[in-house]
C-alpha positions as CSV (number, residue, x, y, z in Angstrom):
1,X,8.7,-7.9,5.4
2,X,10.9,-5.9,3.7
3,X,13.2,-3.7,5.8
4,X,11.6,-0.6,4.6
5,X,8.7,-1.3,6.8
6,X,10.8,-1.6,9.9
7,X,13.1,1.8,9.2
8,X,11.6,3.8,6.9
9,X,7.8,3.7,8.1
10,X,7.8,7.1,9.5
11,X,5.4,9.7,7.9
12,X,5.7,12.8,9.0
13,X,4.7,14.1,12.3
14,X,3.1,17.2,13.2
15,X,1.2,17.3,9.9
16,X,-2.0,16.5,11.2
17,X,-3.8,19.1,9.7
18,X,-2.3,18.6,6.4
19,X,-2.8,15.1,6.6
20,X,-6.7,15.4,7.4
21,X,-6.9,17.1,3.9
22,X,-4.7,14.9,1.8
23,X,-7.4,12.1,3.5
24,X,-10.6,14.3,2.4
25,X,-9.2,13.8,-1.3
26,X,-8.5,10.5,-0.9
27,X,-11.6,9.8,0.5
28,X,-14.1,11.5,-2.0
29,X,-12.0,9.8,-5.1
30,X,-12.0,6.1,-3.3
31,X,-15.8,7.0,-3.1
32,X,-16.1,8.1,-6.1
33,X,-14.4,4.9,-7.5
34,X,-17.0,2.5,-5.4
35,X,-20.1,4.8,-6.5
36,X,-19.5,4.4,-10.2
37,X,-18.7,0.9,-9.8
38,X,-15.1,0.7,-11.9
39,X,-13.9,-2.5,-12.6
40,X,-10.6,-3.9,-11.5
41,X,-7.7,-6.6,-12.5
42,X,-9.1,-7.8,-15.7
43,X,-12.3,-6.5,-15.6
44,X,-13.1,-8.1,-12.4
45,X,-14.9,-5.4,-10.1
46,X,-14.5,-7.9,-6.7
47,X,-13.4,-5.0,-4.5
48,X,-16.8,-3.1,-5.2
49,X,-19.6,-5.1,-5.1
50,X,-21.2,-6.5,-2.5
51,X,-19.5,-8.4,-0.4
52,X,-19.6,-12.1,0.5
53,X,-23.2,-13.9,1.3
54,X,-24.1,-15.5,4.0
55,X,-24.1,-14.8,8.0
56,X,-21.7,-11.8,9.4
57,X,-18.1,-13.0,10.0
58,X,-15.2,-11.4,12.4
59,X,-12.1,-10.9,9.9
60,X,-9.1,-9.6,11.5
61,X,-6.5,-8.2,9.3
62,X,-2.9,-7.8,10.7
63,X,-0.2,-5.4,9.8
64,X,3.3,-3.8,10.7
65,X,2.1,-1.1,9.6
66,X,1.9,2.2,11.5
67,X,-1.0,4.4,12.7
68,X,0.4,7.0,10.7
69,X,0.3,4.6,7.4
70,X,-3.5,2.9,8.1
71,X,-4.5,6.5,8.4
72,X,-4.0,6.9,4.4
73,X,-5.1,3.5,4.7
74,X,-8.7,4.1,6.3
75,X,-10.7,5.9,3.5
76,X,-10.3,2.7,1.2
77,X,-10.9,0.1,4.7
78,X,-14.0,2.5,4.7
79,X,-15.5,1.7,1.2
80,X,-14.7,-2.2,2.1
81,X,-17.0,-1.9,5.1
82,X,-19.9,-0.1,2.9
83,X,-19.5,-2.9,0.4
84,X,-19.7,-5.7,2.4
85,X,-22.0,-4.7,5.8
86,X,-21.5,-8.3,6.6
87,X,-18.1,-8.6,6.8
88,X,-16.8,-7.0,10.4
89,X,-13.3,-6.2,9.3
90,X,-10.8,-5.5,12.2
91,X,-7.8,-3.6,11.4
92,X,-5.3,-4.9,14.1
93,X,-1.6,-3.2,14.6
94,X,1.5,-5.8,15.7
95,X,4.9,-3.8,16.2
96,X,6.3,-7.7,16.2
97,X,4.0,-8.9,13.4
98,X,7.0,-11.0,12.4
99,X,7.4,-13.1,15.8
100,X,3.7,-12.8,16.6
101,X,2.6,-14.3,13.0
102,X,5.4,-17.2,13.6
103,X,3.8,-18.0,17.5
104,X,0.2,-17.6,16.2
105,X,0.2,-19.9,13.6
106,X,2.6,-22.5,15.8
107,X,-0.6,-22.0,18.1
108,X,-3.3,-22.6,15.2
109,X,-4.3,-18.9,15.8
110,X,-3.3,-17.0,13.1
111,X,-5.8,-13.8,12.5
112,X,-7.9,-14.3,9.2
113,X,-5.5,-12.7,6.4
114,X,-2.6,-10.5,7.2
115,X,0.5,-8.8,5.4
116,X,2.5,-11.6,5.0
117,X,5.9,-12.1,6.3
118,X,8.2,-12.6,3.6
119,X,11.4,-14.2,5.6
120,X,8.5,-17.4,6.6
121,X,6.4,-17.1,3.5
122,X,8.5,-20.3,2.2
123,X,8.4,-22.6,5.2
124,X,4.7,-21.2,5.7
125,X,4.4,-22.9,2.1
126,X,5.7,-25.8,3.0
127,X,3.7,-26.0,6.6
128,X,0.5,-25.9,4.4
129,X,-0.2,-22.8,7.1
130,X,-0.9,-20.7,3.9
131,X,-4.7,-21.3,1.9
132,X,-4.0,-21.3,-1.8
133,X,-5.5,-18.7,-3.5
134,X,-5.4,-20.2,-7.5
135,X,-9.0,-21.0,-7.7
136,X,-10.3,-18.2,-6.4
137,X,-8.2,-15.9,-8.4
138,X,-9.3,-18.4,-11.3
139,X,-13.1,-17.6,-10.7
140,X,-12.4,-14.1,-10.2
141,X,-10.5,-13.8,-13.7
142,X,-7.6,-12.2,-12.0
143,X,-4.3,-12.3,-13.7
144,X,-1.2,-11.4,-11.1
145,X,1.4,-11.6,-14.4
146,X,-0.8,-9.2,-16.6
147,X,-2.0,-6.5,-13.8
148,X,0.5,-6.8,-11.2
149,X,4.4,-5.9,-10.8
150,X,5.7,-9.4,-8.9
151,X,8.8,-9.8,-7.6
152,X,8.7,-13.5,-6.9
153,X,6.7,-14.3,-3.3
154,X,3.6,-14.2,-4.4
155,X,3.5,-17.5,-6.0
156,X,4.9,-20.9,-5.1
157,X,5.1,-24.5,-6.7
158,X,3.1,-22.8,-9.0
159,X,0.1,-21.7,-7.2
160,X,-0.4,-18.3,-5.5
161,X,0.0,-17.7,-1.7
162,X,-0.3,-14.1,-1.8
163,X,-2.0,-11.1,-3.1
164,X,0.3,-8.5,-4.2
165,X,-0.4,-5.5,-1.8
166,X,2.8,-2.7,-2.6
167,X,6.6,-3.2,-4.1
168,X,9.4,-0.9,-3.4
169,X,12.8,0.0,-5.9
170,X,15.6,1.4,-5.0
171,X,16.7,4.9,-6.6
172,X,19.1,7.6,-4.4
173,X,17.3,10.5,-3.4
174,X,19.1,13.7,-3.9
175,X,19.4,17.1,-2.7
176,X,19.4,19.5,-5.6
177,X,19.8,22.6,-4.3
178,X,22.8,21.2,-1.8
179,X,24.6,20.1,-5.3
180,X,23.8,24.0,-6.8
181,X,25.3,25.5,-3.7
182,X,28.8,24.0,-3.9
183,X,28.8,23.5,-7.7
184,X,28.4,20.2,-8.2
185,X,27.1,18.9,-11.5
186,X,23.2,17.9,-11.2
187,X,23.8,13.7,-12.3
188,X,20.4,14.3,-14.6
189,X,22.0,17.2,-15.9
190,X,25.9,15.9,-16.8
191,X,24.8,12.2,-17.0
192,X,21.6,12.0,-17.8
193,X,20.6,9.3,-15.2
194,X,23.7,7.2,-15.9
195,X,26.8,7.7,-14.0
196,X,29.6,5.7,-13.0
197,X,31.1,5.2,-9.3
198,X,34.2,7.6,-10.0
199,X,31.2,10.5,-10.8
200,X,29.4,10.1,-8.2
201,X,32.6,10.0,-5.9
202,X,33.4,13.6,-7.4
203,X,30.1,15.0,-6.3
204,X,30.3,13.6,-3.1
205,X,33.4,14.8,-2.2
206,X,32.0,18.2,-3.3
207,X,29.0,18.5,-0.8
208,X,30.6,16.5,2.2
209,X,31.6,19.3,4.4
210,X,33.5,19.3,7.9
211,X,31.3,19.9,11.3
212,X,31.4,23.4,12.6
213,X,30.8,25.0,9.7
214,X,27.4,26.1,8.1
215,X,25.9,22.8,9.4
216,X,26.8,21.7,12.9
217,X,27.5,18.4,12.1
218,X,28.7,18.6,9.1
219,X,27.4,17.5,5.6
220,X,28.0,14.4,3.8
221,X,27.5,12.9,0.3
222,X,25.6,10.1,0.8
223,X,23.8,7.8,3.5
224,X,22.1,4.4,3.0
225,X,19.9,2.9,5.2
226,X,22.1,0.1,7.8
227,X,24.8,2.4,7.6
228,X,27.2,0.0,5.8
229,X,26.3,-2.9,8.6
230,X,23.2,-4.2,7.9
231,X,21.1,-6.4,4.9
232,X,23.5,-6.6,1.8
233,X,20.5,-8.1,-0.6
234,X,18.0,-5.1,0.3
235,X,20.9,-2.0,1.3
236,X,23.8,-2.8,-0.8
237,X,23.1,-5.1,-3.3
238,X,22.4,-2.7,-5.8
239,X,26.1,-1.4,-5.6
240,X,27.2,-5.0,-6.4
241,X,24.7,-6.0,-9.2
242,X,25.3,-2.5,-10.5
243,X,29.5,-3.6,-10.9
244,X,28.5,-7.2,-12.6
245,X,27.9,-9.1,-9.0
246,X,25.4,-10.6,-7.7
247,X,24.6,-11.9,-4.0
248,X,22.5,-15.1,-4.2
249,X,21.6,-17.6,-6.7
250,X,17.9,-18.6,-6.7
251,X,18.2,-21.9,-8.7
252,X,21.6,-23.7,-7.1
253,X,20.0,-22.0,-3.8
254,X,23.1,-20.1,-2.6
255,X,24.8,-16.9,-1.6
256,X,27.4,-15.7,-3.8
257,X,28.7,-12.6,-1.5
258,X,31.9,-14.6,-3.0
259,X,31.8,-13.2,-6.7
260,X,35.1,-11.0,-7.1
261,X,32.2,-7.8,-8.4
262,X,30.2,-7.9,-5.2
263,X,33.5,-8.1,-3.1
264,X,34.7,-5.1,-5.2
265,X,31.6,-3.2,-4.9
266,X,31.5,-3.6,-0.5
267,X,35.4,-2.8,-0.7
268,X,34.2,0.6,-2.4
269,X,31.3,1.8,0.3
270,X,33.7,0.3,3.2
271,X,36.2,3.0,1.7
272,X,33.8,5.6,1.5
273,X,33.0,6.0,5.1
274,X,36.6,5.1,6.5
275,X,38.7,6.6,3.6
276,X,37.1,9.6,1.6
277,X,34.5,9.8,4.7
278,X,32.0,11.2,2.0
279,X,29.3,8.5,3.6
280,X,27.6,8.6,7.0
281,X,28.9,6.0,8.6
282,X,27.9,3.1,11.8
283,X,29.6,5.7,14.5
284,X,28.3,9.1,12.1
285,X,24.4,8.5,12.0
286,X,22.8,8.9,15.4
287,X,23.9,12.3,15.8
288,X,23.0,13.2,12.5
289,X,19.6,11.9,12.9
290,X,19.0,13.3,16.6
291,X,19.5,16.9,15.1
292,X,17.2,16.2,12.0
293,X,13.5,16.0,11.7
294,X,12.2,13.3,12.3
295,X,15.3,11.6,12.7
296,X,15.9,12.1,8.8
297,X,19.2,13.9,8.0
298,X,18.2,14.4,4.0
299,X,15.1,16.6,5.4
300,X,17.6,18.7,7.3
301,X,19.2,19.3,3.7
302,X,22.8,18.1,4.9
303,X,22.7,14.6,2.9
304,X,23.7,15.1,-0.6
305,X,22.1,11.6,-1.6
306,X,20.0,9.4,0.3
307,X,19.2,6.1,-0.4
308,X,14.5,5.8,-1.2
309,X,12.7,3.0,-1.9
310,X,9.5,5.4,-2.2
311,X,9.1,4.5,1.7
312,X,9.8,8.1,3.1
313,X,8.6,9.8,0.1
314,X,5.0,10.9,1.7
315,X,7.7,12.3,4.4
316,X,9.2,14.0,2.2
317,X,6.9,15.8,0.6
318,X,4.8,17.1,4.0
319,X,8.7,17.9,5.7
320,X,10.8,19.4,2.6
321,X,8.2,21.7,1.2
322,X,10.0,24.4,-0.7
323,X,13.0,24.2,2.0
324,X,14.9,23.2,-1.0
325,X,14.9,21.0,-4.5
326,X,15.5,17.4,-4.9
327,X,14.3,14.4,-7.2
328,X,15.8,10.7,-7.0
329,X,17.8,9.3,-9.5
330,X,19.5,5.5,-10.2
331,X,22.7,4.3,-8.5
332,X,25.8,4.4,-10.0
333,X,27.5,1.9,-12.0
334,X,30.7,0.6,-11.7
335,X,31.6,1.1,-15.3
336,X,29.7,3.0,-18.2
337,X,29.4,-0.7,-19.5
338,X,27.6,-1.9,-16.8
339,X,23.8,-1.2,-16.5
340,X,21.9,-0.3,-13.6
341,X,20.4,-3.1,-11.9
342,X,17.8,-1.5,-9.3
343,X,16.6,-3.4,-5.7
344,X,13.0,-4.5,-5.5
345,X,11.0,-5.9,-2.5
346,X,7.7,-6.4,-1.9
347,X,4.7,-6.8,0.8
348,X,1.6,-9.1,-0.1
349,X,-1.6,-10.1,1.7
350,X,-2.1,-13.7,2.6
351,X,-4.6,-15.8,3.9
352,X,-4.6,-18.3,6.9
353,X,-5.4,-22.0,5.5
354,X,-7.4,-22.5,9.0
355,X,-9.3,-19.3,8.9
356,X,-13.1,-20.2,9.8
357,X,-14.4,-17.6,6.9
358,X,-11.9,-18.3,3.7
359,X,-14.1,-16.0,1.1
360,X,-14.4,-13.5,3.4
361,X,-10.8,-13.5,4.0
362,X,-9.8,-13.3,0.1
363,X,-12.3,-10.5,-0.2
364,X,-10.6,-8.6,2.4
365,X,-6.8,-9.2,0.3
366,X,-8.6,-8.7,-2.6
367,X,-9.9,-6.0,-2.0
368,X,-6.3,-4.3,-0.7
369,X,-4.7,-5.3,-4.1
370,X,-7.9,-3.4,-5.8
371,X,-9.1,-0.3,-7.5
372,X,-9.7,1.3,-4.1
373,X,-7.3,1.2,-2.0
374,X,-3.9,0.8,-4.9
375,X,-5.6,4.6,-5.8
376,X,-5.5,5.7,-1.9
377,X,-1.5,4.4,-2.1
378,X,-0.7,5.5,-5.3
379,X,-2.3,9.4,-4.8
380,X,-0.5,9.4,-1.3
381,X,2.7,7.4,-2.6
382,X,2.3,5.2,-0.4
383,X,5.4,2.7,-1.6
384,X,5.0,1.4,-5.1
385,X,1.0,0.4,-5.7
386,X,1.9,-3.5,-6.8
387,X,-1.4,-3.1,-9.3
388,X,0.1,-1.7,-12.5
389,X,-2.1,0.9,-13.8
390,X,-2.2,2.5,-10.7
391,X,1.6,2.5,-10.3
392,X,1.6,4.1,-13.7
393,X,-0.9,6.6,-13.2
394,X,0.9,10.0,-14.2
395,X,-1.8,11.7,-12.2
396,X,-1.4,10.4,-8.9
397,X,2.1,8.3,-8.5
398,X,3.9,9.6,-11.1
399,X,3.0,13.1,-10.6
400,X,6.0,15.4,-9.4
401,X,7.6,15.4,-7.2
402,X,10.1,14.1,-7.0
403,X,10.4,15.3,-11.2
404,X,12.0,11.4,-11.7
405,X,9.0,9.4,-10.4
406,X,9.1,7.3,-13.3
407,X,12.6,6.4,-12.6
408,X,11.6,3.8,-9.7
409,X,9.7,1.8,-12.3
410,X,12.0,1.7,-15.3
411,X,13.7,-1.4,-13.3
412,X,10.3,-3.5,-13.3
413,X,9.4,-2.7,-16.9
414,X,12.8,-4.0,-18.0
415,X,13.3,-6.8,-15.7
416,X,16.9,-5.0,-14.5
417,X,16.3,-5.5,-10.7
418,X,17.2,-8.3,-8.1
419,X,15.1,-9.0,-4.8
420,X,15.8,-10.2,-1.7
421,X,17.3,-14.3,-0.9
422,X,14.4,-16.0,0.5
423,X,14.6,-19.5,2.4
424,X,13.3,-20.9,6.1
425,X,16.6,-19.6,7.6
426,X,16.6,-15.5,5.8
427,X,16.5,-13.8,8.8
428,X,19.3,-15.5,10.7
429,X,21.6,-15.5,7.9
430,X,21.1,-11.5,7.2
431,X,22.4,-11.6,11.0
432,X,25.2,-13.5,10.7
433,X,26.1,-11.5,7.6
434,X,25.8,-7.9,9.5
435,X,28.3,-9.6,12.0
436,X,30.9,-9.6,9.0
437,X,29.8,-6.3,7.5
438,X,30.6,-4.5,11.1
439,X,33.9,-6.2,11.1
440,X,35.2,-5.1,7.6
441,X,33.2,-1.2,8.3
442,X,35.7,-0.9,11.6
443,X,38.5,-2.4,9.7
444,X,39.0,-5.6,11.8
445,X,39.0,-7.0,8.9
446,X,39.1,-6.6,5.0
447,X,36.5,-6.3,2.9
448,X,37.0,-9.7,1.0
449,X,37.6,-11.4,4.3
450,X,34.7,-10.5,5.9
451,X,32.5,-11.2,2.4
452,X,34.0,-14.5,2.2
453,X,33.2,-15.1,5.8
454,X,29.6,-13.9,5.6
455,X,29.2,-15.6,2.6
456,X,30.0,-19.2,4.4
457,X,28.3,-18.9,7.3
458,X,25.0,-17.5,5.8
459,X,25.4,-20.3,3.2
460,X,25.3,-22.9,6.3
461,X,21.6,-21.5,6.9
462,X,19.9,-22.2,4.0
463,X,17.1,-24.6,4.3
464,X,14.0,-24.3,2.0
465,X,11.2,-27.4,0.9
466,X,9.6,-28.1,-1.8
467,X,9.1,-24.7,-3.0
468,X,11.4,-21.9,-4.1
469,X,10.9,-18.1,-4.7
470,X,10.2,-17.2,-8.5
471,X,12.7,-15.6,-10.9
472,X,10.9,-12.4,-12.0
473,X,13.7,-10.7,-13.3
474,X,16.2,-10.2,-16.6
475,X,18.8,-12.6,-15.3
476,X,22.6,-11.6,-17.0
């Protein structure tokens, strides 16, 4: 799963109340929706009619996700159940979803469908662990390519293992008002959106302030999530795709954490903690965080920019309220030549090839990648809804704020976006790579040495089958 499920799933707390009304709204539309019957993907109104025939069948769905998350959730669950009064549907919670997905299915007991676990989704492929989901979708007349945003898990070896659930892309949060304060130019309003690495370093420097001053700790210009030390493809890659690099190579089925740009580009943020010390570094963050709500420094207004992959945005907007301005806007680039080539990741719903109730099972991920519940995510923005019209829907997603909504989608529409390297072995070769990305961050070594390093020794994990990820995006 992509990492923003792991550290960005916090939604506000202490926001009960407000929370309970947000739900109300949510509720009454997703009703609304199921009552008038409106047709999804392609005409196809699967999510609202009744369900699946036959005798009542247990389907448990499993999930990382948080209480505070299935909460928003539970309206659209809701509807499912009045659709389809045979279908028991249990909603089950896993904090280790990952390792407890892997051990269930070793064990033949996998739960019925479940949000899939894109670091396995390749050897679960190859296992035969995962039921194949091109027929159905065939009989359904559902087209993923012409109603969904895909970023290259959902189908392998040409048929499709997954229903797209949510996507995420990467844009830097910002604190207006912080900028305003000590004169720094708003990048929207100087740059229009497009800024280069020595612009951004100028407005950095201008908002990072020393502890003991107006802020206890101290401000900085920017914080990414891993701190510098952790997940190049999801935290960092778009610094190094953004300077003419990139990290893997899907068809020769390598890392390329050796290409002289993406060297260049980890050589900059190493320098930015350790040198200007504009950038909350490995040593900088807990502190920050313990004196911030919920943990989040950008809510206490002392980040200048903040890297969002539309994860904390519901957190946001309960936490900020009128506490002070911000919007998101893309990354730098290293030169005014080079474009900006956003991040995208994404979760889907799959289906266990043993389940004892198959249709039941699709109607349940169906129904998550339908009208109902893609309009519960997209009026709470809830991540990215992965079903396009409700990710484009300027009354609910796009609505401000943030004013730039749009922004996080500009990257899907023109294909300039990378994902992450998926293959049997992901997870172990991010964690070698961190090793080398602490080293170079505390200076025990340089920043080419240690991306040379971490480029070898993730390169020795790569094992994949028969199957490989699909290349959804504008390659150079």
């Amino acid at each position: 799963m992509p990492r923003d499920s792991e550290s960005q799933g916090r939604i506000a707390q202490g926001a009960t109340k407000r929370r309970a009304l947000l739900l109300q709204g949510v509720t009454g539309a997703a009703l609304s929706l199921a009552a008038c019957g409106q047709s999804g993907p392609s005409g196809q109104a699967g999510d609202l009619k009744p369900g699946p025939s036959g005798a009542p069948a247990d389907i448990t769905y499993q999930t990382f996700f948080p209480q505070q998350r299935l909460e928003i959730m539970e309206p659209a669950f809701r509807v499912f159940r009045e659709r389809n009064p045979n279908v028991k549907l249990n909603v089950v919670f896993a904090g280790d979803h990952r390792d407890k997905l892997n051990t269930q299915i070793a064990a033949d007991s996998a739960p019925d469908t479940f949000i899939h676990d894109v670091w396995s989704t390749a050897k679960y492929v190859d296992s035969g662990a995962l039921l194949d989901l091109t027929p159905r979708l065939k009989t359904d007349k559902i087209d993923l390519a012409k109603d969904y945003y895909l970023i290259g898990v959902e189908q392998w070896c040409g048929k499709t293992y997954a229903i797209p659930f949510y996507i995420t892309g990467m844009l830097l949060a910002y604190n207006k008002s912080l900028l305003q304060k000590y004169g720094a130019p708003d990048p929207w309003d100087k740059y229009n959106g497009q800024w280069t690495w020595t612009e951004f370093l100028d407005v950095a420097k201008t908002v990072t302030k020393p502890a003991g001053g107006e802020y206890p700790q101290g401000s900085y210009g920017l914080a990414v999530d891993g701190n510098g030390i952790s997940n190049i493809d999801r935290n960092y890659q778009m610094w190094m795709t953004s300077n003419g690099g990139e990290t893997y190579d899907v068809e020769k089925m390598r890392y390329t954490l050796d290409d002289p740009k993406s060297i260049e580009a980890y050589e900059f943020l190493v320098k930015l903690v350790n040198e200007q010390k504009v950038m909350v570094g490995p040593n900088e963050w807990a502190p920050l965080a313990q004196q911030s709500p919920s943990n989040e420094p950008f809510i206490a207004g002392t980040i200048g920019f903040r890297q969002e992959s539309t994860g904390r945005l519901t957190l946001y907007q309960q936490q900020i309220g009128d506490k002070f301005e911000w919007d998101v806007v893309p990354y730098p680039t290293g030169t005014k030549a080079t474009p900006f080539i956003g991040h995208s990741d994404a979760d889907t719903t799959q289906v266990y090839a043993k389940t004892k109730h198959p249709d039941q099972a699709y109607a349940v991920a169906k129904f998550i990648g339908g009208d109902v519940m893609q309009q519960v995510m997209a009026q709470n923005k809830l991540l990215i809804p992965a079903l396009r019209k409700a990710a484009e829907d300027p009354g609910t997603f796009l609505k401000a704020p943030p004013k730039h909504m749009q922004s996080f989608l500009e990257p899907l529409k023109t294909g300039l976006f990378r994902t992450s390297f998926y293959h049997w072995n992901g997870l172990e070769a991010v964690r070698l790579q961190d090793e080398q990305l602490k080293a170079a961050m505390n200076r025990e070594k340089t920043a080419r040495e240690a991306m040379l390093e971490a480029n070898r020794v993730a390169n020795a994990q790569v094992k994949f089958g028969n199957c490989r990820q699909a290349i959804t995006w504008k390659k150079r």
